[in-house]
N, C-alpha and C positions, 0 to 999 in steps of 0.2 A: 533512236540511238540513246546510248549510259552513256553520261559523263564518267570519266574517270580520270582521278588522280594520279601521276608517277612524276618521282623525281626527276632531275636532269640537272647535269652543270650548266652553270651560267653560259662558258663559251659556247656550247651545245644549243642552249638558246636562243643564244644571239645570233646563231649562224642558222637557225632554224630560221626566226623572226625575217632575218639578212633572207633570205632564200623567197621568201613568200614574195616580201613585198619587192624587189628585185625582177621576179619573172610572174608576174600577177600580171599580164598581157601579154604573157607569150603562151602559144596555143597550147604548150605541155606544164605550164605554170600551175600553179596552185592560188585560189585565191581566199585561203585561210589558212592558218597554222593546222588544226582540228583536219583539214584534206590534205593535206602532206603528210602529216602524222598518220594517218589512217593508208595510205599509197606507201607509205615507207614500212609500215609493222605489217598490211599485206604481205608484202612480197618477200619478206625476212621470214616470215611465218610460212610460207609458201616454200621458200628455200631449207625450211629444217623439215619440213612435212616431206618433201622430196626426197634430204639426205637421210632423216630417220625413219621414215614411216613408208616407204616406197610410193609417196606421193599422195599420202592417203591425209585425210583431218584427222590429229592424235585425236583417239578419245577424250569427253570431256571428262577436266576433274572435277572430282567429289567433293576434295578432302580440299582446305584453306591453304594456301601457296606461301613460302616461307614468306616472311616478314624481314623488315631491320636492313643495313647494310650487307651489300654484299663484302664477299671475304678482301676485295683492296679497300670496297669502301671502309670496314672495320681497321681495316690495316691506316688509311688515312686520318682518321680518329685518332688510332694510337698515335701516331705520329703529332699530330699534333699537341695532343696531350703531355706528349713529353717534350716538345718545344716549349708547351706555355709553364708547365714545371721549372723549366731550366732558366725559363725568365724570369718567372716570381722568386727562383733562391738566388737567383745573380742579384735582384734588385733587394732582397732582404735577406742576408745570408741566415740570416734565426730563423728562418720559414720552414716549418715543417708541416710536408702534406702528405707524410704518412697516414694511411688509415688509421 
């Protein structure tokens, strides 16, 4: 097996985490994060290969798979962005963070 790296929110985590060690003795339990995560991106993968590909394994890719935030992720950036703007000129109104 590759190690790999992906993001996740925290609640996302925890409820992962919550999930292992909670049914780690029950006979469909998981008894690591790493085998739930791999049963759970199965069978997602499994369900777009059905809906897109008539059940088949997409071809692999070539070419590097986008990078960065996705587009809410981006979208949650901005947003925060412009809370923490709106803090810094309430708390110093001379604040200027123009480029």
């Amino acid at each position: 097996m590759k190690p790999q790296t992906y993001s996740m929110t925290e609640p996302l985590i925890e409820r992962l985490k919550s999930a292992v060690w909670h049914t780690i003795q029950k006979p469909d339990g998981y008894h690591n994060v790493s085998q739930l995560v791999r049963a759970a991106v199965d069978q997602e993968v499994t369900r777009l290969e059905a809906k897109y590909n008539h059940g088949r394994p997409f071809p692999k890719v070539t070419t590097r798979l986008p990078t960065g935030p996705s587009p809410e992720g981006a979208m949650r950036g901005a947003q925060i962005r412009a809370r923490n703007r709106r803090r810094a000129s309430e708390q110093d109104p001379d604040h200027d963070d123009s480029p």
